[in-house]
VEXTINU-702053 format. One record per residue (C-alpha): x, y, z; residue in three letters. Coordinates in pm, whole numbers, plus 50000, padded with zeros to 5 digits. Each point is the difference from the previous one (the first is absolute). Layout:
% VEXTINU-702053
px | py | pz | nuro
X | Y | Z | ALA
...
This chain:
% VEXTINU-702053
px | py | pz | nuro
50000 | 50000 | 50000 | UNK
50272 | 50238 | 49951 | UNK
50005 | 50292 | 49778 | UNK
50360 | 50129 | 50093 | UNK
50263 | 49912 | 49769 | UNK
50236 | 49660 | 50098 | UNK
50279 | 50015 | 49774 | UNK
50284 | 49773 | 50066 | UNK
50370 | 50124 | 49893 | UNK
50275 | 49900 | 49730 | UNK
50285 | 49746 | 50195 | UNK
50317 | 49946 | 49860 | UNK
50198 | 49701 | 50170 | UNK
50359 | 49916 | 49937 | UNK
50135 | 49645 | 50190 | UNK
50325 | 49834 | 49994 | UNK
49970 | 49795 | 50331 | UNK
49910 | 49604 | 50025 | UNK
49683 | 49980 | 50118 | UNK
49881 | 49667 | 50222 | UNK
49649 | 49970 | 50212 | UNK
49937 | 49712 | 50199 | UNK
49598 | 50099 | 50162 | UNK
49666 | 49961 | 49816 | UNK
49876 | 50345 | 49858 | UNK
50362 | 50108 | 49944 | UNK
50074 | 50133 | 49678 | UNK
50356 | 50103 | 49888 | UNK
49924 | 50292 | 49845 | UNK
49626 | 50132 | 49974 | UNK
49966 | 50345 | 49806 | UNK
49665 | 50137 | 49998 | UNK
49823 | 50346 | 49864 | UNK
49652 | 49947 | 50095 | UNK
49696 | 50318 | 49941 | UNK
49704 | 49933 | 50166 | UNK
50119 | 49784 | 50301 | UNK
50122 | 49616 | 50090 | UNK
50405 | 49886 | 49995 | UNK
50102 | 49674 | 50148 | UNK
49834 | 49733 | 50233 | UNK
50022 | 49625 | 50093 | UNK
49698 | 49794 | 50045 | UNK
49686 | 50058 | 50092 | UNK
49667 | 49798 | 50113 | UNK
49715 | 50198 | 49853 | UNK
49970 | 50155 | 49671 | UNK
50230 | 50269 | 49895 | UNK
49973 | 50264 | 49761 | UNK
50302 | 50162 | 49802 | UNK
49886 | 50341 | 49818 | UNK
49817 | 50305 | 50132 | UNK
49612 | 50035 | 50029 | UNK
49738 | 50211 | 49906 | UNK
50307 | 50310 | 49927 | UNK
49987 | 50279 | 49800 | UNK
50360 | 50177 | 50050 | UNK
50264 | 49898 | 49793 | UNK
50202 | 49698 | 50113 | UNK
50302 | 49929 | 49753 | UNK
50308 | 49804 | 49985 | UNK
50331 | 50132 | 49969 | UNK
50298 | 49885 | 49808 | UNK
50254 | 49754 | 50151 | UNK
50338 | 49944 | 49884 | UNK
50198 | 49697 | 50166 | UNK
50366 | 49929 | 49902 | UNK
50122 | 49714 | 50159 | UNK
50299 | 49768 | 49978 | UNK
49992 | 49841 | 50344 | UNK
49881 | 49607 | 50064 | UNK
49728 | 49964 | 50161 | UNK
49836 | 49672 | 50188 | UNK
49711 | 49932 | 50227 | UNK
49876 | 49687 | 50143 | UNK
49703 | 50057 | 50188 | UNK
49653 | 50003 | 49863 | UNK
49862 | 50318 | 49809 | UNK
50294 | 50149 | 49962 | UNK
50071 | 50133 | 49641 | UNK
50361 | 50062 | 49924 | UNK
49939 | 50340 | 49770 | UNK
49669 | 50146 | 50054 | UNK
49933 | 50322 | 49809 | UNK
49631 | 50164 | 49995 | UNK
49859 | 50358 | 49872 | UNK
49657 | 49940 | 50023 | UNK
49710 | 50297 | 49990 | UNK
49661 | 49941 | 50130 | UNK
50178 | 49800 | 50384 | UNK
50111 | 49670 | 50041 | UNK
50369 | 49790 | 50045 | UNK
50081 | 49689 | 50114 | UNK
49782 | 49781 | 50201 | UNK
50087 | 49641 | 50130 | UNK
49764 | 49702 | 50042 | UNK
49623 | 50129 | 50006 | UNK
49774 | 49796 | 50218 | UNK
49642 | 50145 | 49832 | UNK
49962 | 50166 | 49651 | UNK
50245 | 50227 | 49878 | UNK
49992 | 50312 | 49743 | UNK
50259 | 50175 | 49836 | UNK
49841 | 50346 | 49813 | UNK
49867 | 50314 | 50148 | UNK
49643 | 49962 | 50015 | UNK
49771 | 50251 | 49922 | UNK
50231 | 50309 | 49909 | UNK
49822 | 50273 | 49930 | UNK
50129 | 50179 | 49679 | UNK
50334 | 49997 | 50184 | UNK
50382 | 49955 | 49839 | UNK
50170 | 49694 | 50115 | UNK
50283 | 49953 | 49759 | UNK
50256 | 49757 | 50064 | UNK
50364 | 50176 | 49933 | UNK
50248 | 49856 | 49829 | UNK
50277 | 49746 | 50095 | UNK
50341 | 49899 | 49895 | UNK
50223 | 49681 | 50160 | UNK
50320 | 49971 | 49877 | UNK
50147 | 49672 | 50197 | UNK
50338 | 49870 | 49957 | UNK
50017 | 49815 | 50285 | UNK
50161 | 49655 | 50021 | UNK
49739 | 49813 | 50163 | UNK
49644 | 50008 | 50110 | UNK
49910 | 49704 | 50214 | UNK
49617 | 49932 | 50155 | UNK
49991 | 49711 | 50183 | UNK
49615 | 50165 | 50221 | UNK
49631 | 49911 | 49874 | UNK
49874 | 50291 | 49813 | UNK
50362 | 50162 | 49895 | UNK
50035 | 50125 | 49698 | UNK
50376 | 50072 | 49871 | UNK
49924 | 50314 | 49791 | UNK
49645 | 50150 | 50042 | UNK
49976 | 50362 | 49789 | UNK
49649 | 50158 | 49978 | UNK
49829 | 50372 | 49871 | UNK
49645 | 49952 | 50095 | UNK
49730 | 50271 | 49921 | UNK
49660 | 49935 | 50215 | UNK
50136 | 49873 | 50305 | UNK
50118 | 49583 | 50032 | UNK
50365 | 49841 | 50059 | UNK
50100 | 49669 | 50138 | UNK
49886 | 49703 | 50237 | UNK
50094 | 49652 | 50110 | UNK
49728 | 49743 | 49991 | UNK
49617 | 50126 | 50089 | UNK
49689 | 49748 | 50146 | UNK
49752 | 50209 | 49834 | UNK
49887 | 50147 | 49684 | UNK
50285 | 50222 | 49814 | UNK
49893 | 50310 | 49795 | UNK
50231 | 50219 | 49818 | UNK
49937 | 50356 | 49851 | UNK
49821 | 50336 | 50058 | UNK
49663 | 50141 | 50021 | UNK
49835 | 50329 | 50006 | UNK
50118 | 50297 | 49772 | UNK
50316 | 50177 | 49914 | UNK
50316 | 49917 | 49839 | UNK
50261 | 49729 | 50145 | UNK
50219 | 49927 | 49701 | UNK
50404 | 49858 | 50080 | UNK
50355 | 50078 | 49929 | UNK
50260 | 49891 | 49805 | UNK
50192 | 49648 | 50132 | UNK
50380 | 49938 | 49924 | UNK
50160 | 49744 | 50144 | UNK
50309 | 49843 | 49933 | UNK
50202 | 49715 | 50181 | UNK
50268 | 49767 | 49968 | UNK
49971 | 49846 | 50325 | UNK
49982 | 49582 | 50042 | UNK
49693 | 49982 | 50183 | UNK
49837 | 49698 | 50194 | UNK
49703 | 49948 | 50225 | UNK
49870 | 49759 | 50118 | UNK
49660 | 50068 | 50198 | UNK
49643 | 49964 | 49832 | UNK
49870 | 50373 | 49877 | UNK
50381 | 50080 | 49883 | UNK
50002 | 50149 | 49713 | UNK
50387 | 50049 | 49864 | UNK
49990 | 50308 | 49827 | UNK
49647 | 50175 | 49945 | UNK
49949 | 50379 | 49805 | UNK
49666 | 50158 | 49990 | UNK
49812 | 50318 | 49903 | UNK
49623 | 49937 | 50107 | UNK
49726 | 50305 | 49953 | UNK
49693 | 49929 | 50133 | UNK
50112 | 49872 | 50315 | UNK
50140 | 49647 | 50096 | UNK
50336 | 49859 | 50018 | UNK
50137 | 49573 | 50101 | UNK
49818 | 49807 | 50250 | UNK
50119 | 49675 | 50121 | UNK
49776 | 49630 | 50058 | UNK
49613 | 50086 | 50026 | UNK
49742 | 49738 | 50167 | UNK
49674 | 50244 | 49933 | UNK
49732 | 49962 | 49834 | UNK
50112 | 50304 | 49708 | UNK
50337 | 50147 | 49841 | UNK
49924 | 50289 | 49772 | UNK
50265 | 50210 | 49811 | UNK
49840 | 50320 | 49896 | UNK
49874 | 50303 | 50152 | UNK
49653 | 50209 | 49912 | UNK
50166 | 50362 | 49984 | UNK
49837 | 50264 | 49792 | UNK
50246 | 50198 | 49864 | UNK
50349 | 49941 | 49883 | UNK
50138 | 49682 | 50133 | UNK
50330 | 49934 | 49750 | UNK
50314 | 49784 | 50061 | UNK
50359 | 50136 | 49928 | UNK
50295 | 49843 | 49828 | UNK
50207 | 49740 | 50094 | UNK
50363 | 49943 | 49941 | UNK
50180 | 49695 | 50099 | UNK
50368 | 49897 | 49970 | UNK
50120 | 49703 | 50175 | UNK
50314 | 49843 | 49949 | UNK
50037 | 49735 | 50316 | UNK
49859 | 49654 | 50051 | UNK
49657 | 49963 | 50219 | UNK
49904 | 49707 | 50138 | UNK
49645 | 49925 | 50239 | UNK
49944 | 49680 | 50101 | UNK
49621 | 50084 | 50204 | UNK
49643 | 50024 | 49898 | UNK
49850 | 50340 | 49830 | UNK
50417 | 50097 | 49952 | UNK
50002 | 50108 | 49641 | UNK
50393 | 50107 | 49883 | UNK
49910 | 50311 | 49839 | UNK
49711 | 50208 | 49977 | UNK
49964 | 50323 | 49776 | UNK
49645 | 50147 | 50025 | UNK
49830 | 50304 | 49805 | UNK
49634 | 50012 | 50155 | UNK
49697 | 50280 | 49945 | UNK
49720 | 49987 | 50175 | UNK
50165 | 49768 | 50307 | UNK
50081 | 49649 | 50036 | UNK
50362 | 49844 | 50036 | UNK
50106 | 49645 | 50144 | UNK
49815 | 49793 | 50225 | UNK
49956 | 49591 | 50049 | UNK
49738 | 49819 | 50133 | UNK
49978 | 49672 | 50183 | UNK
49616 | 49968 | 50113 | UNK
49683 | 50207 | 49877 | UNK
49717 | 50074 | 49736 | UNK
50050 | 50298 | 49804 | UNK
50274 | 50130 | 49828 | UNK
50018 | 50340 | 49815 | UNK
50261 | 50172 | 49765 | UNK
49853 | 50363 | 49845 | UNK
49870 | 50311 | 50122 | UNK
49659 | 50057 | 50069 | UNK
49937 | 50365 | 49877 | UNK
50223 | 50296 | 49888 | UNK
50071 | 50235 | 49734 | UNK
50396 | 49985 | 49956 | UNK
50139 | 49701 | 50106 | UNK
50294 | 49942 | 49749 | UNK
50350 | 49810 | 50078 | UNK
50367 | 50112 | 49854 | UNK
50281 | 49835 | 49839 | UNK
50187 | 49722 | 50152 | UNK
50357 | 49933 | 49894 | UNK
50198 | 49700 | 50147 | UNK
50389 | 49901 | 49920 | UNK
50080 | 49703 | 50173 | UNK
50266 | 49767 | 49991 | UNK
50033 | 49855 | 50343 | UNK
49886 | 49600 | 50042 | UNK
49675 | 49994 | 50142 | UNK
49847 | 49706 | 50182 | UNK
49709 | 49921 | 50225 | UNK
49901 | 49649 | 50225 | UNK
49621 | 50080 | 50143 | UNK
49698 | 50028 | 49846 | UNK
49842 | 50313 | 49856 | UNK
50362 | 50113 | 49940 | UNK
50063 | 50113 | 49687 | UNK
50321 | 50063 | 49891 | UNK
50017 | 50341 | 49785 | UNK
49679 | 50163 | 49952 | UNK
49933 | 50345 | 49810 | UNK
49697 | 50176 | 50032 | UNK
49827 | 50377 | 49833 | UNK
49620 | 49902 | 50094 | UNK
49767 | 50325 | 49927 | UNK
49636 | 49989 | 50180 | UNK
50120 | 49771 | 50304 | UNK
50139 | 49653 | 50105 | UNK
50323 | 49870 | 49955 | UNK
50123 | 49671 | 50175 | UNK
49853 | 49750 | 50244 | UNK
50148 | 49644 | 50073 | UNK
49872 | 49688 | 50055 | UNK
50108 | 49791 | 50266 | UNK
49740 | 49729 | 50076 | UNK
49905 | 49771 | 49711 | UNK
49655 | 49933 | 50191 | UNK
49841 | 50308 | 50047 | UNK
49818 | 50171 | 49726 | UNK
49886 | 50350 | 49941 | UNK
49713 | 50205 | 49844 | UNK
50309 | 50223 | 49745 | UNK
49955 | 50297 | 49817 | UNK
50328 | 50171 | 49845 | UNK
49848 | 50303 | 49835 | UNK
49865 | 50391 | 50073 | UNK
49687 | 50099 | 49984 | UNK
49854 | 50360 | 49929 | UNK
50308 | 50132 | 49920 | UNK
50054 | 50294 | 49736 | UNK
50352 | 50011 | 49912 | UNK
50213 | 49680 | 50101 | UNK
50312 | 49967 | 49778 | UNK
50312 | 49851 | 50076 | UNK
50348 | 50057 | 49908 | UNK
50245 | 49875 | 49813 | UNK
50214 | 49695 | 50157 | UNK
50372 | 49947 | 49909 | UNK
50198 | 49648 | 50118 | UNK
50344 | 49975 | 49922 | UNK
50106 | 49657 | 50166 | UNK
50365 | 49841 | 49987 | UNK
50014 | 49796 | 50311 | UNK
50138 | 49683 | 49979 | UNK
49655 | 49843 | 50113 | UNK
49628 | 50051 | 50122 | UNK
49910 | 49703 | 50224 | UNK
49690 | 49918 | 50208 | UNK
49943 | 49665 | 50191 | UNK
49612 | 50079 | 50166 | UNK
49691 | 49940 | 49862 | UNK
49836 | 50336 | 49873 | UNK
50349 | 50150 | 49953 | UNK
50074 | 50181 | 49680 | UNK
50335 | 50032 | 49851 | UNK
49928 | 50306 | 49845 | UNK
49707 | 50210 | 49932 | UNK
50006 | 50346 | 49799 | UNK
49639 | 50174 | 49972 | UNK
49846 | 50312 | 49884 | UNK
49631 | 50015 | 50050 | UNK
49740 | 50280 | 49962 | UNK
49693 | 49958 | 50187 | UNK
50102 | 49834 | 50352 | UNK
50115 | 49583 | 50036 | UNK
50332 | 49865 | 50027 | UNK
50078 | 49682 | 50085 | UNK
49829 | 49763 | 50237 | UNK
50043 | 49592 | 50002 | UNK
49695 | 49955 | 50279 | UNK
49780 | 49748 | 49868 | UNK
49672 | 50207 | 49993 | UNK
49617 | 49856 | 50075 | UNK
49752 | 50033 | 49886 | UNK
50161 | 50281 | 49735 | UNK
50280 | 50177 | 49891 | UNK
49991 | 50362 | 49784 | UNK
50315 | 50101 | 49832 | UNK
49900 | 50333 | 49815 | UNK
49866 | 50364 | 50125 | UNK
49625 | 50093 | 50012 | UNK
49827 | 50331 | 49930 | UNK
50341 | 50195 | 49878 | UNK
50142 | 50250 | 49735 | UNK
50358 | 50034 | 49944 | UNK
50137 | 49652 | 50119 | UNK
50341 | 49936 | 49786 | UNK
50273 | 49781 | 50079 | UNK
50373 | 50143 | 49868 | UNK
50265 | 49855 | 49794 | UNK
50246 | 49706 | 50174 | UNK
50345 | 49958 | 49881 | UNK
50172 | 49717 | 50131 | UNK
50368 | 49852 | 49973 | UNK
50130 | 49698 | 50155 | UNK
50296 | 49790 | 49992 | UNK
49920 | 49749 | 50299 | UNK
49891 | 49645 | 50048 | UNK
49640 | 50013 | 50138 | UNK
49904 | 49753 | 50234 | UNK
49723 | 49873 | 50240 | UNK
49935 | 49663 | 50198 | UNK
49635 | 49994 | 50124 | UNK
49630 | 49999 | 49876 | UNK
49886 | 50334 | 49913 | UNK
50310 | 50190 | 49902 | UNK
50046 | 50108 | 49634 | UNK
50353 | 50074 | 49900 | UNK
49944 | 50355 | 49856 | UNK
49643 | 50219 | 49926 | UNK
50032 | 50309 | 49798 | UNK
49762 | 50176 | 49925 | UNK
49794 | 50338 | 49921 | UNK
49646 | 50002 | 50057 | UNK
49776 | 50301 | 49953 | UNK
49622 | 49952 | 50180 | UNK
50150 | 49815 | 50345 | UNK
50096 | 49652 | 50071 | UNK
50353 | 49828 | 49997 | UNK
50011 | 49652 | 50079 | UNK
49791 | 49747 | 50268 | UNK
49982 | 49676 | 50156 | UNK
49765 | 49704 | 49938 | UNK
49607 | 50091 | 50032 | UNK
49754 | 49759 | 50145 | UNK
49745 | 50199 | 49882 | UNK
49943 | 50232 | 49677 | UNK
50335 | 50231 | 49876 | UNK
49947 | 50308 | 49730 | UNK
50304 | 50156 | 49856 | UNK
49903 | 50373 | 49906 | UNK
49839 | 50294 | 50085 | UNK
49629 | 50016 | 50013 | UNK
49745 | 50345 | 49978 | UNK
50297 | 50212 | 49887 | UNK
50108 | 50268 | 49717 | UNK
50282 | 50218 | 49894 | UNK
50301 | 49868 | 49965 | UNK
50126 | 49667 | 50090 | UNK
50314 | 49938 | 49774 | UNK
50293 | 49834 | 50132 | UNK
50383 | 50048 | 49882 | UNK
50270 | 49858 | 49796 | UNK
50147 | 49691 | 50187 | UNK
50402 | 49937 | 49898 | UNK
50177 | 49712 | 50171 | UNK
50291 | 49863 | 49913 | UNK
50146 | 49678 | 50224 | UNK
50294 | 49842 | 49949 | UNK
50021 | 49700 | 50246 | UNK
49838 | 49685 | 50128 | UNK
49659 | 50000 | 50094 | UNK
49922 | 49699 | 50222 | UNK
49687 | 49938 | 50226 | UNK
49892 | 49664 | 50190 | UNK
49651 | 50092 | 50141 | UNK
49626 | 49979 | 49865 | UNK
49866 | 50344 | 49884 | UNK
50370 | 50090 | 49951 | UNK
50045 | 50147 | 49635 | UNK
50363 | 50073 | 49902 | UNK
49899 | 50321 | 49823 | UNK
49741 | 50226 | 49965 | UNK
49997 | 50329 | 49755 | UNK
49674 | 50194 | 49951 | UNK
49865 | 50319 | 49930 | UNK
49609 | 49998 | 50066 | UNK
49766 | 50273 | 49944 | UNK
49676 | 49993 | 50159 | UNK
50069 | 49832 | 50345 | UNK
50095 | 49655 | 50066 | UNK
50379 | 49803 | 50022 | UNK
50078 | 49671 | 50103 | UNK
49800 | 49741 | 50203 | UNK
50054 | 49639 | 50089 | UNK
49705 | 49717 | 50002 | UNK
49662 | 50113 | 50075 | UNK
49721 | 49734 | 50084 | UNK
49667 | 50230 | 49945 | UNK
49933 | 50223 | 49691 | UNK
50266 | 50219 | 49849 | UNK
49958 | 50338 | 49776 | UNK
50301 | 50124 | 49812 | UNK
49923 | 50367 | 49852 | UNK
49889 | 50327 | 50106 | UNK
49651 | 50204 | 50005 | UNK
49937 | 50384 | 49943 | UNK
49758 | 50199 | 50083 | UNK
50070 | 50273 | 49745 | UNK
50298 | 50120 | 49731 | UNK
50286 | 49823 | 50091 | UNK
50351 | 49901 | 49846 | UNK
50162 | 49692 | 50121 | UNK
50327 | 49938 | 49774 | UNK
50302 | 49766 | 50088 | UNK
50368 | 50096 | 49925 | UNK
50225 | 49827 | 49845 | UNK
50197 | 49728 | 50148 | UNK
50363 | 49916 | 49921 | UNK
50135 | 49674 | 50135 | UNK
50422 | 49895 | 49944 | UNK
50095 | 49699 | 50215 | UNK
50262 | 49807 | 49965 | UNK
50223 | 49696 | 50241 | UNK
50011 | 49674 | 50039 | UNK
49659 | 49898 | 50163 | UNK
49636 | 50062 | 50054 | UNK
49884 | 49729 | 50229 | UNK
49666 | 49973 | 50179 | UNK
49849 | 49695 | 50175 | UNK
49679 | 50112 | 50144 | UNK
49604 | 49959 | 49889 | UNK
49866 | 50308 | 49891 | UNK
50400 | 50108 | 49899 | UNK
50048 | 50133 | 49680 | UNK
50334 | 50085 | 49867 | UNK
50020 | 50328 | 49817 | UNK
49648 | 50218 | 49966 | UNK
50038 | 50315 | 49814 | UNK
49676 | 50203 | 49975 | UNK
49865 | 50365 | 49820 | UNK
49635 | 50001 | 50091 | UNK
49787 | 50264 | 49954 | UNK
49619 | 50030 | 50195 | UNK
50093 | 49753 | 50251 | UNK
50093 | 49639 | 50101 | UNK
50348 | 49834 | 50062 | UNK
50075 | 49667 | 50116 | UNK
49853 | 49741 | 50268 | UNK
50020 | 49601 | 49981 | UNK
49749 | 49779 | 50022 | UNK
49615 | 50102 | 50053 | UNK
49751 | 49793 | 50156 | UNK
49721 | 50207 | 49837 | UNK
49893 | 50183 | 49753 | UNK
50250 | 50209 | 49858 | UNK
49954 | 50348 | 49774 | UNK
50281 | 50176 | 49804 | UNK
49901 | 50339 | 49861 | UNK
49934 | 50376 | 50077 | UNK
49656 | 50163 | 50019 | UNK
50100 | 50348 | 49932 | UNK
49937 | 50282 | 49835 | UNK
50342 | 50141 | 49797 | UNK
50280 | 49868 | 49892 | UNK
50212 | 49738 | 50187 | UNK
50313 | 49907 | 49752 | UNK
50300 | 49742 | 50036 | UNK
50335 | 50127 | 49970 | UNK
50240 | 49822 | 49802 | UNK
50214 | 49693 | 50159 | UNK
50424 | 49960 | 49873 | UNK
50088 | 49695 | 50187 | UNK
50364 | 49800 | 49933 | UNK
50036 | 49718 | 50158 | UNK
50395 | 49842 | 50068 | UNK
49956 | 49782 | 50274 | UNK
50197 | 49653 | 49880 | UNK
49682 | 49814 | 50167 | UNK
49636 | 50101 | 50167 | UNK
49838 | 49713 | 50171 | UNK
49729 | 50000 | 50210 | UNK
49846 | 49622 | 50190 | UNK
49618 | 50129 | 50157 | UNK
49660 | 49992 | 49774 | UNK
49933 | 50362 | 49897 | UNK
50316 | 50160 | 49955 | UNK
50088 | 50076 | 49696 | UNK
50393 | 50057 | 49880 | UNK
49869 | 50347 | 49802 | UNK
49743 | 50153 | 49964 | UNK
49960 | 50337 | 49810 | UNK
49665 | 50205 | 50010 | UNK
């Protein structure tokens, strides 16, 4: 209820010491420029709330800059090794949360709460995590209020409401630190600029997870660079390597282990657009648990981002998609990849994943009853931007659930989900404006080698109209968008170079090589157990792009029913 301005300040932090903690709730170094109230606590019973309520003064970030070159290790639980926040709208750091927890200001009232920006540069020789809930290198500009939390009993919402403007800064981080950790909600190194409101949450056990605020007003992401040149390694559950996130209209990481519902996409808002993302990496990056990804880059416009999976019984009612939302376009994503190797041994563990998508969605492997939605609802502007990607590593994963690489560009929300027991539709529904998605170019050179079920080896697409990639579904399943009025729905082209020894898959439902231009909807899933419609219902155009694809490998195989060695669309 405060009408007063909150502003935090710019910090600048310069360390050269070795830094060791031994305690729970001791990080080694925790930077924080917070508007609008919040900072830094351990655990707590109830519920807890990170962002400021019902405020109408200004509340924004302010820029950090962190040069450090010292070591740093902790071994007790929720300790990150390198946190760095500049968050507008309140919020921080919170450990375990006994109720529900929500990161976003709620209810601002035509208020600023701009995250400022933030730049890492870490030369250190080693971060080491050995706690529960430690991430190695955490770096966050979050407009609307949000942050970070260990593992939460109840429901989990992330992102603003009310009025005003909560857009966030620029991120640049670069490292060439080894880092290792150990504990379960570790991430190794994680980058992101979230407007809207929301941030990383650890396990859940409620009953909902939703990504995605309802702000009116302008909720956009900033850019993201990302350098890393030193080996990460996480060996516990929801402990991806890398994460690089662009996100407008809130959202960001979360994993779930228990629950019902499960939502990636902002509910309302005018401007609610992410930035570029640009990675470099050539560090070796492997993960052990599940929902651990190993290299994941993200520009998702309109709301979402990235939730894990960790229990292969539960099941979810999963939507990855905006609704309402006038101008949702994402940015343009750049991978340039010359590690040595990408390696994942959980189930539901991605080796890599590189997505720009307009609309809200992301990527979510919960098996969803008794539906899942992948594509935006009632929108205007909802474009996903161009992807360039370069790699020259072997790709690897172990476990069920865990293609080897997804790129894609998807204008009209969605990105990729798990099995359905129910009914699945892949695009956007009641929409019109523009929906196109952007040029996809990928060029691999290197293995590609997965062992699970629902594990392709690689996926390319650029889909306009909503939609991406599913696995099995056992009810009905729609492919295609529907409009409401004028509407233009056209794919990009897609440009495909890979080359090495071996594309292996051994999986059901595990196709080798998809590439795919689609315009007015669709994607891929596996097997239906119902009926199944491919098409768009729409009013406009909704063209293809064109498809280059060379193909070196020496040999594609692949052993499971329904997986083809290429398919071209």
């Amino acid at each position: 209820n405060s009408a007063a301005p909150m502003d935090g300040g710019s910090i600048n932090v310069t360390n050269r010491a070795v830094i060791t903690t031994a305690g729970n709730t001791s990080p080694g170094i925790s930077i924080q420029s917070i508007g609008g109230g919040g900072a830094y606590t351990g655990k707590v019973d109830g519920n807890a709330q990170l962002g400021s309520i019902a405020s109408s003064g200004d509340q924004d970030g302010g820029s950090i800059v962190l040069n450090n070159s010292g070591s740093v290790q902790t071994t007790g639980d929720f300790s990150p090794l390198i946190n760095v926040q500049s968050i507008g709208g309140g919020g921080g750091r919170i450990g375990d949360v006994g109720g529900t927890l929500n990161l976003g200001a709620s209810n601002l009232q035509n208020a600023t709460a701009n995250g400022g920006d933030v730049t890492v540069r870490n030369s250190a020789k080693l971060l080491i995590s050995k706690g529960l809930s430690s991430p190695a290198l955490l770096a966050q500009s979050i407009g609307g209020g949000g942050g970070a939390s260990a593992e939460v009993t109840g429901n989990v919402t992330m992102g603003a409401s009310g009025t005003g403007i909560a857009s966030a800064g620029a991120v640049n981080v670069t490292s060439s630190s080894l880092i290792q950790t150990t504990g379960n909600n570790s991430i190794g190194l994680l980058a992101q600029s979230i407007g809207g409101g929301g941030g990383v949450a650890g396990l859940s056990s409620g009953n909902a997870v939703i990504l995605g605020g309802s702000l009116v007003g302008n909720a956009s992401g900033g850019s993201v660079q990302v350098s890393n040149t030193g080996d990460i390694t996480t060996t516990g559950i929801n402990a991806a390597a890398l994460l690089s996130q662009s996100i407008g209209g809130g959202g960001g990481a979360a994993a779930k282990s228990l629950g019902s519902l499960s939502r990636l996409g902002a509910s309302a808002g005018n401007v609610a657009n992410a930035d570029d993302v640009t990675v470099i990496n050539s560090g070796i990056l492997q993960t052990a648990g599940n929902g651990s990804p190993a290299l994941m880059v993200q520009s998702v416009a309109g709301g979402g981002g990235y939730i894990a999976e960790t229990n292969a019984l539960a099941s979810y009612d999963v939507t990855l998609a905006g609704s309402n939302l006038s101008s949702a376009n994402a940015g343009d994503v750049r991978l340039t990849n010359t590690s040595e190797q990408l390696i994942t041994v959980g189930a539901y563990s991605p080796a890599l994943v590189v997505q720009s998508i307009g609309g809200g969605g992301g990527w979510s492997l919960l098996r969803s009853t008794p539906n899942a939605q992948l594509g935006s609802e009632a929108g205007t502007s909802l474009q996903g931007g161009n992807v360039t990607v370069r790699s020259t590593s072997t790709i690897g994963t172990a476990a069920d659930f865990s293609t080897a690489a997804v790129i894609q560009s998807v204008g009209g929300g969605g990105g990729v989900t798990g099995n359905a027991l129910g009914n699945v539709t892949l695009g956007a529904s009641k929409v019109s404006g523009n929906l196109s998605s952007g040029s996809v170019s990928t060029t691999i050179q290197g293995d590609l080698i997965t062992e699970g079920q629902n594990s392709a080896a690689l996926v390319v697409q650029s889909i306009a109209g909503g939609g991406g990639f599913g696995a099995e579904v056992t009810g009905l399943a729609s492919l295609g968008m529907t409009s409401t009025g004028q509407s233009t729905a056209n794919a990009g082209s897609v440009i495909l170079t890979g080359s090495g020894d071996l594309v292996s898959t051994k999986g059901l439902d595990a196709p080798a090589i998809v590439v795919q231009s689609i315009g007015g909807g669709g994607g891929w899933i596996g097997n239906v157990g119902g009926n199944a419609t491919l098409g768009a219902t729409q009013i406009g155009s909704a063209n293809a792009g064109s498809i280059n694809t060379t193909i070196n490998y020496k040999t594609i195989q692949t052993l499971g029913k329904n997986s083809t060695g290429i398919l071209a669309q």
